[in-house]
C-alpha positions in Angstrom: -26.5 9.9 -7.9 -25.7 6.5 -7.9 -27.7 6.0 -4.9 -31.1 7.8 -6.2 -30.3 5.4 -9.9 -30.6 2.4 -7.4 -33.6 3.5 -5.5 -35.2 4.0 -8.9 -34.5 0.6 -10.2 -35.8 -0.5 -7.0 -39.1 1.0 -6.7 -39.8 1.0 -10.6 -39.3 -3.1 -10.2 -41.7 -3.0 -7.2 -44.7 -1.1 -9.0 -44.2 -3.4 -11.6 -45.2 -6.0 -9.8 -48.2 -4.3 -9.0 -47.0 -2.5 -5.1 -49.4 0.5 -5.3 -47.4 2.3 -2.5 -44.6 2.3 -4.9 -46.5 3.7 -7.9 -47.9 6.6 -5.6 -44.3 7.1 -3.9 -43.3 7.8 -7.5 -46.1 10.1 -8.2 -45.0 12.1 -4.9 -41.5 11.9 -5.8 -41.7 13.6 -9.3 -44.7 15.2 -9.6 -43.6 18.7 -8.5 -40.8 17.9 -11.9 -43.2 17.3 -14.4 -45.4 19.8 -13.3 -42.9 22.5 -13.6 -41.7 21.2 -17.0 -45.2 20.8 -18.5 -46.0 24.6 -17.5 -42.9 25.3 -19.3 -44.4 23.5 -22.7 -48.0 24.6 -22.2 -48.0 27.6 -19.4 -51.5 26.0 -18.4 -52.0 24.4 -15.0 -55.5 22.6 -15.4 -54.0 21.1 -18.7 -50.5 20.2 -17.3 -52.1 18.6 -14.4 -54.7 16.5 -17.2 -51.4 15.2 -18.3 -49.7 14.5 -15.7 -53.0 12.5 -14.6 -53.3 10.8 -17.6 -49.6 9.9 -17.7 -50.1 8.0 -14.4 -53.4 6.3 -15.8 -51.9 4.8 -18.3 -48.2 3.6 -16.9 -50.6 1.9 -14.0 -52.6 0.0 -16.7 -49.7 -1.2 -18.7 -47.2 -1.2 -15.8 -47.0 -5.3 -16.7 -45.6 -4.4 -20.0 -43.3 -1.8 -18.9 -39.4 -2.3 -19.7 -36.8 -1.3 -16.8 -36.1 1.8 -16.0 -33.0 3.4 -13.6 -33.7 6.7 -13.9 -37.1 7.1 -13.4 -37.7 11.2 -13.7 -36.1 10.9 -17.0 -38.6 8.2 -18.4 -41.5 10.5 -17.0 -40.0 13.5 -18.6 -39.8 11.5 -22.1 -43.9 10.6 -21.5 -44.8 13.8 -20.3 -43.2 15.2 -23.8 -44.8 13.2 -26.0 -48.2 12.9 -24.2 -48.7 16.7 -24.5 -47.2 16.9 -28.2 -49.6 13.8 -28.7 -52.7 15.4 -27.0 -52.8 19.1 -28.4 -52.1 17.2 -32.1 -55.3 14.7 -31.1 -57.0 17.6 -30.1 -56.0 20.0 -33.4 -54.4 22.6 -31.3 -51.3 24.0 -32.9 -48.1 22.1 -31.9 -44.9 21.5 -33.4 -43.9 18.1 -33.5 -41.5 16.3 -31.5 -39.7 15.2 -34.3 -39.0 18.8 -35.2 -35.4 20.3 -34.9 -36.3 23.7 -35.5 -36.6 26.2 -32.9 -40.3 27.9 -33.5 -42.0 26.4 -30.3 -42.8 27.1 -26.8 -40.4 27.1 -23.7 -41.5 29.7 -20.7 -38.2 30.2 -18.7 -39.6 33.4 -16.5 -42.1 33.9 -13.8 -45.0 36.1 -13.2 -44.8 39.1 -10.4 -47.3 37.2 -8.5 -45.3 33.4 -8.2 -44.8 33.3 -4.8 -41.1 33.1 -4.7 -40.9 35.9 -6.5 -42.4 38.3 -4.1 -39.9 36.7 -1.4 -37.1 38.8 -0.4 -34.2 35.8 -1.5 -35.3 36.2 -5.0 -32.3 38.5 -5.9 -31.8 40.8 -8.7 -28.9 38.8 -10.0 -31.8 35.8 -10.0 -34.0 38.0 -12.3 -31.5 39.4 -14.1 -30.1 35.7 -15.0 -34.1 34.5 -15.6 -34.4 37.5 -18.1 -31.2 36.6 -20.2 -32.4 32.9 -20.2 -35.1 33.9 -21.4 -33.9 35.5 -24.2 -32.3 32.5 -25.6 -34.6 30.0 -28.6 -36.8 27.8 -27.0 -35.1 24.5 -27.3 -31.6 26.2 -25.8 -33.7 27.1 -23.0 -35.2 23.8 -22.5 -31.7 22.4 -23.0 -30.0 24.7 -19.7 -33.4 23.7 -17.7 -33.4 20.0 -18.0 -29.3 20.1 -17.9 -29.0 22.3 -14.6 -32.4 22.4 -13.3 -32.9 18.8 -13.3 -29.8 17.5 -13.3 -30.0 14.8 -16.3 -27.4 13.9 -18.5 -26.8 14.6 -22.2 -28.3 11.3 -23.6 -31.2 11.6 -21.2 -31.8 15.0 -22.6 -31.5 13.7 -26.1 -33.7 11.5 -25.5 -36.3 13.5 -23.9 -36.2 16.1 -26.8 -35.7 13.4 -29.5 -32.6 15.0 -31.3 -29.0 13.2 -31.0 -26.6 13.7 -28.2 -24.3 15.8 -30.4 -27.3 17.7 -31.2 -27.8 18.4 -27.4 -24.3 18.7 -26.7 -24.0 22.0 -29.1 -27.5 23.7 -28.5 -26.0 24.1 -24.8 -23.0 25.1 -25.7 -24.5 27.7 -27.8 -27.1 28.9 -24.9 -24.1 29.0 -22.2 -21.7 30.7 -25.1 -24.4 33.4 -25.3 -25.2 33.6 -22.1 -21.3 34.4 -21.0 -21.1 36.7 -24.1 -24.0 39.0 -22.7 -22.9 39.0 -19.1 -19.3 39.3 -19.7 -18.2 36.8 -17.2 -15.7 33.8 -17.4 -17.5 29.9 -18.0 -16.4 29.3 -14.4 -18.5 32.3 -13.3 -21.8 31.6 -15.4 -22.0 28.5 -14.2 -22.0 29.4 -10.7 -24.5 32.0 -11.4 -26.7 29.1 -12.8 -26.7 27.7 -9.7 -27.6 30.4 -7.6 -30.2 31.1 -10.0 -32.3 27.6 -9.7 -35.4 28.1 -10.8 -37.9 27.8 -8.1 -41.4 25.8 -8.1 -44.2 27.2 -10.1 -46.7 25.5 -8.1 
């Protein structure tokens, strides 16, 4: 981890200073992540990828006023956010705001028969069966679990990303993992191991 922060901090310096190889290594390197967590806000590809797109635009034209960064997935996370939340309110499409602490908005956790992983044979039962109960849970737990063990941030960068406080964050996964446990009857060593069995798999 400590190794991926410095390669960040590295790269994020060099597009900075205006290295366009380093701007599109980090479109390469996290565009498949902010894909797969815009579906998961607006479960639209054409507009998820007009994000994304316009997400790039804009850190390229004010890359020279751009602070540091050392984890740079997180950052895009945080723009992706608000750029959708921003866009659909622009736009006068219903959207909750991200100020919001209720739990009344949009977060897709399952998959369609037709993804492509789905209809491969390593997609277990045990997988679906642990999509299906994840599913179940309010949207902002759900986002909570994905960006905690599907990307791999940490609290604050999940705070930060969802713009509540880190003890905030701290007890909405609690209460997703508690629930989850509850309805599958297993010990917290167990459910955690089935979360990473069951990584959600690309949507593109």
């Amino acid at each position: 981890m400590l190794h991926a922060v410095h390669n960040d901090t590295i790269i994020w310096q060099s597009f900075k200073a205006g290295d366009r190889t380093s701007f599109e290594k980090i479109y390469q390197l996290y565009f498949k992540n902010l894909y797969e967590y815009g579906m998961r806000l607006l479960n639209n590809s054409d507009l998820v990828k007009d994000n994304i797109h316009d997400l790039f635009v804009k850190i390229w034209m004010n890359k020279s006023n751009l602070g540091e960064v050392t984890n740079v997935k997180s950052y895009l996370l945080v723009s992706l956010r608000g750029a959708i939340y921003n866009n659909n309110a622009k736009n006068k499409k219903p959207a909750i705001s991200i100020e919001e602490l209720d739990e009344g908005y949009y977060f897709k956790m399952d998959f369609s028969v037709e993804n492509e992983f789905i209809r491969k044979d390593n997609f277990s039962d045990e997988k679906q069966k642990l999509l299906a109960l994840m599913n179940s849970l309010s949207p902002r737990q759900k986002e909570v679990i994905y960006l905690k063990y599907f990307e791999e941030l940490s609290y604050d960068e999940i705070a930060s990303i969802m713009h509540i406080s880190v003890k905030a964050t701290y007890k909405l996964s609690a209460r997703a993992l508690d629930s989850l446990r509850q309805i599958l009857n297993v010990s917290n060593v167990s459910l955690f191991i089935l979360i990473a069995l069951g990584r959600l798999p690309s949507l593109s």
